[in-house]
Structure formats: structure tokens, C-alpha cells
C-alpha positions as CSV (number, residue, x, y, z in Angstrom):
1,X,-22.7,-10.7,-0.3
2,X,-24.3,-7.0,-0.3
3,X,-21.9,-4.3,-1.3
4,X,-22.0,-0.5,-1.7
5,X,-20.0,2.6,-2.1
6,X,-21.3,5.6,-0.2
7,X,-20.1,8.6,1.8
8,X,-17.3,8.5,4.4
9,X,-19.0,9.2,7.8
10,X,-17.9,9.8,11.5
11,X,-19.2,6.4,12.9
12,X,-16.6,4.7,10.1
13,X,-13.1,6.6,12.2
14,X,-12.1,3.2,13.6
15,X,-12.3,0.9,9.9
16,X,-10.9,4.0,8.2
17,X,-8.4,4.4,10.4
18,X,-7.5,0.6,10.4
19,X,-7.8,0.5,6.3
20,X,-5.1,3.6,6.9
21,X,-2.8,2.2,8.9
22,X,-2.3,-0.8,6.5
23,X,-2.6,1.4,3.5
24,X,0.3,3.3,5.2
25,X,2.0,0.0,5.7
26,X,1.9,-1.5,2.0
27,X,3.4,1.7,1.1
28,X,6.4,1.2,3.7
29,X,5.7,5.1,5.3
30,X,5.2,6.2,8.6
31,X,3.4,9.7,9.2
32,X,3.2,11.3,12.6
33,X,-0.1,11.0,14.5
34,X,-1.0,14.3,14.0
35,X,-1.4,14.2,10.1
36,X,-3.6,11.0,10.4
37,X,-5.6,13.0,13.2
38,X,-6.0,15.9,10.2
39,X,-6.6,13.8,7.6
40,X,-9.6,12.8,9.0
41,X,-10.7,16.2,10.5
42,X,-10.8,17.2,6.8
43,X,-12.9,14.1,5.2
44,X,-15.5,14.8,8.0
45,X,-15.2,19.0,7.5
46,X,-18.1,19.8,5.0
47,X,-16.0,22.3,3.9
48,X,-12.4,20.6,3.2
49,X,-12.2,20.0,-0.8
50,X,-11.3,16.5,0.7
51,X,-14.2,14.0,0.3
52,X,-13.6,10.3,0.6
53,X,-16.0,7.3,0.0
54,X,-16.0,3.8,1.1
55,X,-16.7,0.2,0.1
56,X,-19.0,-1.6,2.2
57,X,-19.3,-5.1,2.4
58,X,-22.1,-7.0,4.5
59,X,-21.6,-3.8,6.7
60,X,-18.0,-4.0,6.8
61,X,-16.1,-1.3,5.7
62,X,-12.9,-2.5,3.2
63,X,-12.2,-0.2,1.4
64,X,-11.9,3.6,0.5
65,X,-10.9,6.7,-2.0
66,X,-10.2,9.9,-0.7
67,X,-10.1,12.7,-3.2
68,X,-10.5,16.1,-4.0
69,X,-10.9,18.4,-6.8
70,X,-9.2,22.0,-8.2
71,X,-9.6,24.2,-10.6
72,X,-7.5,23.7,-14.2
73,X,-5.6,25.6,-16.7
74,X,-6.0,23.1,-19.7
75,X,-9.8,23.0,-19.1
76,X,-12.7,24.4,-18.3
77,X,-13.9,22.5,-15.7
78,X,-12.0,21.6,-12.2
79,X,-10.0,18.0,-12.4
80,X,-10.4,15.5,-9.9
81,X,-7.8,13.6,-8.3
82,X,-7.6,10.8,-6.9
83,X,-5.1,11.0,-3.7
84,X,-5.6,7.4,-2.2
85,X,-7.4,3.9,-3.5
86,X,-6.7,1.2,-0.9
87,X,-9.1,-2.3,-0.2
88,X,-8.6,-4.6,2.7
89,X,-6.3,-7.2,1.6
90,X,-8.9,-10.0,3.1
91,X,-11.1,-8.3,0.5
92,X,-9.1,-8.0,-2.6
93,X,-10.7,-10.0,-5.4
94,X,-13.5,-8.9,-4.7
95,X,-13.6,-6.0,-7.3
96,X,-14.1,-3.4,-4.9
97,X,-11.3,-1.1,-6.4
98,X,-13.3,-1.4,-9.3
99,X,-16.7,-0.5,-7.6
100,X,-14.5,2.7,-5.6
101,X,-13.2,3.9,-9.2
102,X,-16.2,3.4,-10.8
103,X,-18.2,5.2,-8.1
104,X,-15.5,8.1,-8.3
105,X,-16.3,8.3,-12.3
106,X,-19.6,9.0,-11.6
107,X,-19.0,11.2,-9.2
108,X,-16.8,13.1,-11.4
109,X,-19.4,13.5,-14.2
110,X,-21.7,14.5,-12.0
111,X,-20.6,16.8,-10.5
112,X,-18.9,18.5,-13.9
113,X,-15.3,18.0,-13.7
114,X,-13.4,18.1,-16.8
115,X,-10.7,15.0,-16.0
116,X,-10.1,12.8,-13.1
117,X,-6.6,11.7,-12.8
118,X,-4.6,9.5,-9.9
119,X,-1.1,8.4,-9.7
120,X,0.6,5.1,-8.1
121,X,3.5,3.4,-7.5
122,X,5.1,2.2,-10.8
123,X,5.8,-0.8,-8.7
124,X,1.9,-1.7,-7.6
125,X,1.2,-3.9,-10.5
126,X,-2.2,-4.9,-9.2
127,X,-3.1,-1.8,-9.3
128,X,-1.3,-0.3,-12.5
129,X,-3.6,-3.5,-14.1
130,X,-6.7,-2.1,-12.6
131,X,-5.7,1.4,-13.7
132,X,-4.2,0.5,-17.5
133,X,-8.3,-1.1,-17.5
134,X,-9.6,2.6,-17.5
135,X,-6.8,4.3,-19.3
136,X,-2.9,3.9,-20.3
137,X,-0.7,5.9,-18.4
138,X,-0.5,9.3,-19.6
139,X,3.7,9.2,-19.2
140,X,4.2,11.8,-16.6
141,X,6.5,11.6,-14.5
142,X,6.4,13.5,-10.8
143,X,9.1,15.4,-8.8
144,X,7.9,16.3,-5.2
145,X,9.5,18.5,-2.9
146,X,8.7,18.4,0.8
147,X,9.4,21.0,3.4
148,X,9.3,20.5,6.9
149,X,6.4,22.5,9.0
150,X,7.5,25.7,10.5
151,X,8.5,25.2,14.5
């Protein structure tokens, strides 16, 4: 088995978009057409803070992170975030979440953020374990408003 994280790229629109759909899925929401469509306008858009990377697996793409970075008022340097981790479940086991997370600490470092911090369901215990591995929870707690798009 040969595996590798690299870059998200245009010729990877139909795995990504499959590895979306299901991501979508686990998480039991449903997003109009047009914000998948954007979504990945902005991970191929060298200038969108969005970046994403993917696990590959004997060619196969199975997994991804999508992310982005901003600027902080409790440190100097921007913070990373982590929006979305998902694997294949055919692939899972395989420690790909690992090798994504890993890959997105390096990234981090390297590219002089001060923090990189992600958020999941309290629920996901596979991937609270994976998480808790790295660090414990830091005990937040998140409130969200949404507003519809203007008509």
C-alpha cells in the first residue's frame, strides 16, 4: 500500500466530491448544490484562505482536510483551523486521519501559525479518540447563528 498527503487539485473534483457527499451524509445535513459548487471554487482559487489536502492511497483519493487560517487576538501569529477531517469509510483503519492531521501540523509550523484548532461532534467518538491523542479538549463550547442569504 503507497499512501500520501498532498495538495487538493482540480483532476480530484469527482473523489472530493464523493468523499463530500458522504461526509455530508455521516453528519445527517443536506446543503444546497450551490454551496458544494463554492466550496470547491474556493479550494481550487489560489487566492481563497481555503486550502484543503488529501489522502491518497494506491492513487485513490480517501480522504481529506479542508482548512483555512486568520489572524488572532491572543497571539501573534494567525491560528489555523481545521473546518473538515473526513476518510472513506472503506478506508478507515487505516490511519489516514492520522496522516491528514499530522500533515496539517506540519503545515501549520511551517507556515508560522501560532495554534491550530478544530472542533467535532461531541457525539463522533472515533474521532474525539483520534483528537483527545493530540490534545484534550480545550472545554469550549460553541453557539452558531445562521442567517439566510439575502434574495
Amino acid at each position: 500500500m503507497t499512501s500520501l498527503v498532498r495538495d487538493l487539485a482540480p483532476q480530484d473534483e469527482a473523489a472530493w466530491r464523493t468523499l463530500w457527499s458522504d461526509y455530508l451524509a455521516f453528519y445527517d445535513v443536506s446543503l444546497p448544490a450551490s454551496v458544494t459548487a463554492r466550496t470547491w471554487a474556493r479550494l481550487n482559487d489560489p487566492l481563497s484562505p481555503l486550502g484543503g489536502r488529501v489522502a491518497v492511497v494506491d492513487g485513490r483519493v480517501l480522504g481529506f482536510a479542508l482548512h483555512h487560517h486568520h489572524l488572532s487576538t491572543w497571539a501573534e501569529g494567525a491560528d489555523g483551523y481545521l473546518e473538515d477531517l473526513f476518510v472513506s469509510s472503506d478506508a478507515r483503519g487505516l490511519g489516514l486521519g492520522r496522516m491528514l492531521l499530522d500533515d496539517l501540523v506540519s503545515l501549520a509550523r511551517a507556515r508560522g501559525w501560532s495554534r491550530l484548532y478544530w472542533m467535532t461532534d461531541e457525539g463522533n467518538t472515533r474521532a474525539r479518540t483520534l483528537y483527545d491523542s493530540y490534545t484534550p479538549s480545550d472545554g469550549h463550547v460553541r453557539y452558531r447563528l445562521q442567517f439566510e442569504a439575502d434574495q
